[in-house]
N, C-alpha and C positions, 0 to 999 in steps of 0.2 A: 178416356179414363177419368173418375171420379176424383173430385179433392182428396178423396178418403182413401183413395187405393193409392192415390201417387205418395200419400205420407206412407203407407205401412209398405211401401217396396224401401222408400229412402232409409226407412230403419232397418230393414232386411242388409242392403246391399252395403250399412255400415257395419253389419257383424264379418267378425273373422270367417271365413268360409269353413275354417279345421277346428274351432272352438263351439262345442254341442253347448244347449242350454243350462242356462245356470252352472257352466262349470268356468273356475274363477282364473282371472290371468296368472300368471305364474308371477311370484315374489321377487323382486329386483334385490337383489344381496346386496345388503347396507356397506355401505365404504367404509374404511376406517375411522375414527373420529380424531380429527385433526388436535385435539387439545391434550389426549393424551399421547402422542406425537410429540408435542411444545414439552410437558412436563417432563418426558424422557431424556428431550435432548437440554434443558434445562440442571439435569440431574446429572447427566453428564458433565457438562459447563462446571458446575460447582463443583463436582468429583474431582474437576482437572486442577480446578484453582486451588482448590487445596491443599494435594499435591505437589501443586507448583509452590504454592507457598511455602511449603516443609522443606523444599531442595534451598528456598534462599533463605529462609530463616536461618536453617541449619548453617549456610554458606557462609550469610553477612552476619548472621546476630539481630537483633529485631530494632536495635535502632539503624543501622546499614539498609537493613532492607527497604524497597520503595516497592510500590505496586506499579509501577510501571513495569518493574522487573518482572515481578509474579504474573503480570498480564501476557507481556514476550513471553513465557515462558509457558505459558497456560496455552498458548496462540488464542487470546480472544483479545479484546477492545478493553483498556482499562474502563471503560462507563460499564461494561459488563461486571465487575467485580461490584461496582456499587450497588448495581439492581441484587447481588446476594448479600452483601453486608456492608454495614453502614463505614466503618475505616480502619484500616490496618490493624489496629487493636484488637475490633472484632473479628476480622478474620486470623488471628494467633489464639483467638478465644473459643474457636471453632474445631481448630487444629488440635488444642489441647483434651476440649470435649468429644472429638472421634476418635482419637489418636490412643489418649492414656486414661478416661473415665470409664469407659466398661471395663478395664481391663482390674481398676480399684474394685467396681460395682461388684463384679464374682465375689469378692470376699466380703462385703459388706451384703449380701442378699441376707445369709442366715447363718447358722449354726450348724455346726458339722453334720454330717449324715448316720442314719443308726447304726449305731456299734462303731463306730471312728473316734476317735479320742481329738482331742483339742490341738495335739501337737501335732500330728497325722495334717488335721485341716491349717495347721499354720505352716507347715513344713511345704504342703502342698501348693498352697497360694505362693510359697516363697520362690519356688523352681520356677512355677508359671510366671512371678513376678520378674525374677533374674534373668531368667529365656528371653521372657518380651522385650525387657526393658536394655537392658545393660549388652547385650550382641545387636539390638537393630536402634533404626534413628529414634524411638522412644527417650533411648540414653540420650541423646542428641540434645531431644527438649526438653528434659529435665535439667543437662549442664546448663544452656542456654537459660531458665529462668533463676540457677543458680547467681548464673554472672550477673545477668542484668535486670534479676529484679528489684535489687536496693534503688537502680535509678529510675524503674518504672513498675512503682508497689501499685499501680491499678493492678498489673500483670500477676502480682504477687500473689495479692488476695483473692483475685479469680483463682487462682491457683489452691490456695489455701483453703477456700469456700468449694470447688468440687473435685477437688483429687486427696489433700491432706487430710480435712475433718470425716471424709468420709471414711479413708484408710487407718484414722486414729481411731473412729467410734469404731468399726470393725475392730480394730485390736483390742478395746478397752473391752468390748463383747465378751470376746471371747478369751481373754485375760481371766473377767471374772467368771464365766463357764468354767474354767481350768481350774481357780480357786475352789468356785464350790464341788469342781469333781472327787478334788484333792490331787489333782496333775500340777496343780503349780503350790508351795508354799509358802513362798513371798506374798503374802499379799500385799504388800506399799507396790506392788508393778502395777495394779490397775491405777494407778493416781501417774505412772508416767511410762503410756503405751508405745513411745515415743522409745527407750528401749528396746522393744522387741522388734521394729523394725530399722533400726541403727545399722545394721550391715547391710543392708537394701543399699543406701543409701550410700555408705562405706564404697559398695561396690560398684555403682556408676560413675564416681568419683574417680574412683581409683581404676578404671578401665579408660576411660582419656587420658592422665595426670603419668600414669606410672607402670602401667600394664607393661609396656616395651624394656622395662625395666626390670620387675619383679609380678612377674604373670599371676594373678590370683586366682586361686580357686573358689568362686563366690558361694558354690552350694554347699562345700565342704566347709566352708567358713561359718553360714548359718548353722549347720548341723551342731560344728561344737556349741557356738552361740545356745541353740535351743537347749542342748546338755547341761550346760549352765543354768538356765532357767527350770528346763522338766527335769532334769537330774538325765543323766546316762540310761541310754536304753538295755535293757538287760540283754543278753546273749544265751541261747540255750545250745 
C-alpha cells in the first residue's frame, strides 16, 4: 500500500461510522453560568442581613445593636456584612431605603389621576400610608429614629434628605394643585405642608405610647383632619 492510500484510510477510519458527510456534530448544551449563580446567592445574603437587621434594630435600638448580632442572626460570617455595606450606619441606611422610600416615592411620583380631585389623591396615600406604616415594623423604625436620632443626627438627616423632603415636596405639590383647583382656601398651608401630614405621624406615635389605652382610629382621624382643610364632603 501506497503512502497516499495509507493517509486517506487513516482519515476514513477516524470519521464516525453513523455521521454522513458534512453533517455537523451535535451541540453540547451550555452549563449554567456560574456568576449568575454567585449574584443570586449574593442577593439572597443581603436579603437576609437586612432582615436581620430590622429584627435587632427594632429589638435593641441602633445604638444596642451590634453586627455581630445581625450576622448570628442573618447565619453568615460578620466579614460577610462588610463585603455589602461599609458599617452599621450604612446598613440602618439601607433598611430605611428598602423599607419606607418607595412607600413616600407613590406620592411624590405625580399628581393625581384624571378626574380625581386632590383630597381623593391625599386621602388615598394617607390609608396606604397608615396600613404600611403604623400596623407593621415600618412604625417600628420610624419610633426608633424618633428616639434616637437627637443622639445620632447622621441618622436624622438621612432620614430627612430621603423620606421627609420627599413626603413634604409631595404635599407642598399638591397643597398648591388643591389651591389652584379651588379644593383648598387657605392658602398660607402650602408654606407649612408639615400640617397636612401631622396625624400620620400623630398616629405612629400614638399606636406604641397609648394604643392599649385609648385605641385610635388613625383613618377616621385623617378624614376629619382633611374636612378641616377641604371643608366637609357633601352627602347626596
Amino acid at each position: 500500500m501506497t503512502n497516499e492510500a495509507t493517509k486517506t484510510a487513516q482519515k476514513s477510519a477516524r470519521k464516525p461510522a453513523n455521521r454522513r458527510a458534512g453533517e455537523r456534530a451535535p451541540a453540547v448544551p451550555a452549563s449554567p453560568k456560574p456568576s449568575s449563580n454567585r449574584a443570586e446567592r449574593a442577593a439572597e445574603r443581603r436579603g437576609a442581613i437586612i432582615e436581620a437587621a430590622m429584627d435587632e434594630f427594632i429589638a435593641r435600638g441602633f445604638a444596642a445593636t451590634r453586627l455581630d448580632d445581625v450576622a448570628k442572626r442573618a447565619g453568615v460570617a460578620k466579614g460577610t456584612i462588610y463585603l455589602h455595606f461599609k458599617d452599621k450606619e450604612a446598613l440602618f441606611e439601607e433598611l430605611i431605603r428598602t423599607a419606607i422610600v418607595p412607600l413616600v416615592n407613590q406620592f411624590a411620583e405625580g399628581p393625581p389621576p384624571v378626574g380625581g380631585s386632590v383630597r381623593d389623591m391625599i386621602e388615598g396615600f394617607a390609608r396606604t400610608f397608615i396600613h404600611e406604616v403604623t400596623t407593621t415594623r415600618r412604625g417600628d423604625i420610624v419610633r426608633l429614629i424618633v428616639a434616637e436620632g437627637p443622639r445620632f443626627p447622621e441618622i436624622a438627616d438621612f432620614y430627612y434628605r430621603e423620606v421627609v423632603s420627599k413626603g413634604l415636596a409631595g404635599m407642598r405639590a399638591a397643597i398648591s394643585l388643591g389651591i389652584a383647583r379651588g379644593e383648598i382656601q387657605h392658602k398660607d398651608l402650602a408654606q407649612f405642608p408639615q400640617i397636612l401630614i401631622a396625624p400620620a405621624m400623630v398616629a405612629v406615635i400614638w399606636q406604641s405610647l397609648f394604643s392599649r389605652h385609648a385605641p385610635l382610629d388613625a383613618i377616621e382621624m385623617f378624614r376629619v383632619h382633611l374636612d378641616l382643610i377641604f371643608g366637609e364632603r357633601r352627602t347626596t
